[in-house]
C-alpha positions as CSV (number, residue, x, y, z in Angstrom):
1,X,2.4,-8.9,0.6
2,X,1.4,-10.4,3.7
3,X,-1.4,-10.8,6.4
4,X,-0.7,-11.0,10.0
5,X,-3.7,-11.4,12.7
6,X,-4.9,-13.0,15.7
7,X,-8.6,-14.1,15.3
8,X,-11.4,-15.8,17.2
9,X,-12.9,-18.6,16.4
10,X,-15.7,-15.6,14.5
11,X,-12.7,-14.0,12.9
12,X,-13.1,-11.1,15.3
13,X,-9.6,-8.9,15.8
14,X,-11.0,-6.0,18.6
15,X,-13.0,-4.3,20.4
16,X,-12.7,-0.5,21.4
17,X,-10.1,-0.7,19.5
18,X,-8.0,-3.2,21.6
19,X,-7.1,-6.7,20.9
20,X,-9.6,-9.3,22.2
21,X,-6.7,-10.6,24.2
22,X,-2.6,-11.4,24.6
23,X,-1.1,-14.2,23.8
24,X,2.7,-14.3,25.1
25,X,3.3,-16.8,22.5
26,X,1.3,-14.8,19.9
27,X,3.3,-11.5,20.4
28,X,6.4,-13.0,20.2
29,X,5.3,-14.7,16.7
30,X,4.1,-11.2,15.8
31,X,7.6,-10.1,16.6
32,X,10.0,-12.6,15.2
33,X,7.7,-12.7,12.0
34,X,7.9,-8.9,11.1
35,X,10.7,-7.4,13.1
36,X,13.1,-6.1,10.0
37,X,10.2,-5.9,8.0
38,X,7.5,-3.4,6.5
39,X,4.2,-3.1,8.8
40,X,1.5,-1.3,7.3
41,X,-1.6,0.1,9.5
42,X,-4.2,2.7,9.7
43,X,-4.3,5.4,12.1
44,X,-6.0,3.5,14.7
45,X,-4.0,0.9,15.1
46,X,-0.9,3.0,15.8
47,X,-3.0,4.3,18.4
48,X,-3.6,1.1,20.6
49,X,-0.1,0.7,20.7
50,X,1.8,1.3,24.1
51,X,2.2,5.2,24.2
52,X,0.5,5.7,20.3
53,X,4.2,4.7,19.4
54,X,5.2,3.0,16.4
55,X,6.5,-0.8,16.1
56,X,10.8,-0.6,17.1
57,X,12.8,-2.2,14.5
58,X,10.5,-2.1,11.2
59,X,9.9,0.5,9.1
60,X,5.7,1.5,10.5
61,X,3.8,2.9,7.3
62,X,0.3,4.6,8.2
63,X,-2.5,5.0,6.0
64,X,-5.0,7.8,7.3
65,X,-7.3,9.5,5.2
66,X,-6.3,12.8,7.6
67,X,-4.1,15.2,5.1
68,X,-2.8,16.6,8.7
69,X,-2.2,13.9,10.5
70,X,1.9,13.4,11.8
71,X,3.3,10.6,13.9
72,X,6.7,10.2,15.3
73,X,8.6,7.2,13.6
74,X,6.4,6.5,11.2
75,X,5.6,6.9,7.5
76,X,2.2,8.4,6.5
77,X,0.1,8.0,3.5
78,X,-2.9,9.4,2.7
79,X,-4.8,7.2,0.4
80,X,-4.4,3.7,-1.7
81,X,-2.3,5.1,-4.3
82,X,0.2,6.7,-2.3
83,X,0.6,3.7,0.2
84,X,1.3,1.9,-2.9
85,X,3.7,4.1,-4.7
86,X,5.4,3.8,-1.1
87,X,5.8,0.0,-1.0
88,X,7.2,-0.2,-4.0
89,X,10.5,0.7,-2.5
90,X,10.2,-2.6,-0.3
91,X,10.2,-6.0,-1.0
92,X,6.7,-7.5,-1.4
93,X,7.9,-10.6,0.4
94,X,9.2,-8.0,3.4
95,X,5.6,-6.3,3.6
96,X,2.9,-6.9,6.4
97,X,-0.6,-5.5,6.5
98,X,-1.1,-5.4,10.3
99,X,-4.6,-3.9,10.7
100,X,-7.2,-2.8,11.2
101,X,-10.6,-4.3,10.2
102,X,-10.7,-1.9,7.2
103,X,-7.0,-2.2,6.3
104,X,-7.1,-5.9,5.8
105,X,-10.3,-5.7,3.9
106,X,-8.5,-3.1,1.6
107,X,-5.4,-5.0,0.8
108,X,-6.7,-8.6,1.2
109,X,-7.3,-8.8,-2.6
110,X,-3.6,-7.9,-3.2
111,X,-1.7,-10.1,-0.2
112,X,-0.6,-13.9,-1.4
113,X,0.1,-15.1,2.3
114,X,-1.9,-14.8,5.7
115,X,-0.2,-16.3,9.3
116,X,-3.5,-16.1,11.4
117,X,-3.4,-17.1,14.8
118,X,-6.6,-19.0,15.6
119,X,-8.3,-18.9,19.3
120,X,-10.8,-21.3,19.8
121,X,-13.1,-18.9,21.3
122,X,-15.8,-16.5,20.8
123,X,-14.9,-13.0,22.3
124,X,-17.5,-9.9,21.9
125,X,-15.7,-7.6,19.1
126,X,-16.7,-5.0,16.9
127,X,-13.7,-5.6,14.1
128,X,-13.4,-8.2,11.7
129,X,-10.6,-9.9,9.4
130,X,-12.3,-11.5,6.1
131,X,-13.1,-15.2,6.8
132,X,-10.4,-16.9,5.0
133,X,-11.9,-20.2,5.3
134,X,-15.2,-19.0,3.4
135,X,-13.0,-17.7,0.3
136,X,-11.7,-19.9,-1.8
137,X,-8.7,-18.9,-3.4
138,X,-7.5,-19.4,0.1
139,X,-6.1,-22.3,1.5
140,X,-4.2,-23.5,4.9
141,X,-0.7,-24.7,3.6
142,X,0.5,-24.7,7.3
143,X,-0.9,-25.6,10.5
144,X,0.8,-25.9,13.9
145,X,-0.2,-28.1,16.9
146,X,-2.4,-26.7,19.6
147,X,-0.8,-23.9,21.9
148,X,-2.6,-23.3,25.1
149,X,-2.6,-20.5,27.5
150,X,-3.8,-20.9,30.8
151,X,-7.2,-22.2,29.2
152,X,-7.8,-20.8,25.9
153,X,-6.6,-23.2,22.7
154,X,-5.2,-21.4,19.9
155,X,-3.2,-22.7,16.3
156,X,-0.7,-21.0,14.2
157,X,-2.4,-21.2,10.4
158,X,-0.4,-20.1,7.4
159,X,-3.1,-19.6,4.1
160,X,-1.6,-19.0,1.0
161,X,-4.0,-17.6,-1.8
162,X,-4.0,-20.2,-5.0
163,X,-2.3,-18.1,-7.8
């Protein structure tokens, strides 16, 4: 399975349940990289999205710990076990954990690649991904050259987890 965030230079990912801020290039990395593929979320997440509507073209799983909860277009689970009984149908390689905070903390342990898009900047947050570089069973195998946008700096990191 696979990671996909955007973090600051504190490994923040929100606020108010929003992203800290949007990248052009960043969203269409987000798009080319799982369009086709498996994007799993919590509840939240599906509701920051543009109209609380799913992700077109992959298959959106949602894991809420609400037995009533229903969305439109998506796939819901309702705890650990069912999510993974679900993705058992997909291929591992095919599967991305997209958020939120509590999300990635849950499935970290069981993903073997992160592509983390790294601002170089401190934004106020109140979500976290894990700190990658303070684990070490986790190492950058890919780094691209600095992007800018207007004037923030931001990389493209790829970690893979040592097996």
């Amino acid at each position: 399975m696979n990671l996909i965030a955007a973090v600051d230079k504190n490994w923040a990912i929100g606020y108010q349940n929003k992203l800290l801020t949007s990248i052009p290039e960043d969203m269409k990395f987000f798009r080319q990289t799982t369009t086709g593929k498996v994007v799993v979320m919590g509840r939240k997440t599906l509701e920051s999205f543009p109209g609380k509507k799913p992700l077109k073209n992959r298959t959106n799983i949602v894991l809420t710990k609400n037995p009533s909860y229903q969305a439109e277009g998506v796939i819901v689970v309702h705890n650990e076990d069912e999510l993974r009984e679900e993705l058992k149908k997909y291929d591992s390689e095919d599967i991305f954990v997209i958020g939120g905070e509590s999300i990635y903390r849950q499935f970290l342990d069981e993903c073997d690649k992160a592509y983390i898009t790294k601002i170089e900047y401190a934004y106020t947050a109140d979500a976290y991904f894990p700190n990658l570089d303070e684990k070490e069973e986790w190492k950058i195998t890919a780094e691209s050259e600095e992007h800018t946008c207007f004037d923030l700096e931001y990389f493209f990191l790829t970690y893979e987890k040592n097996a």
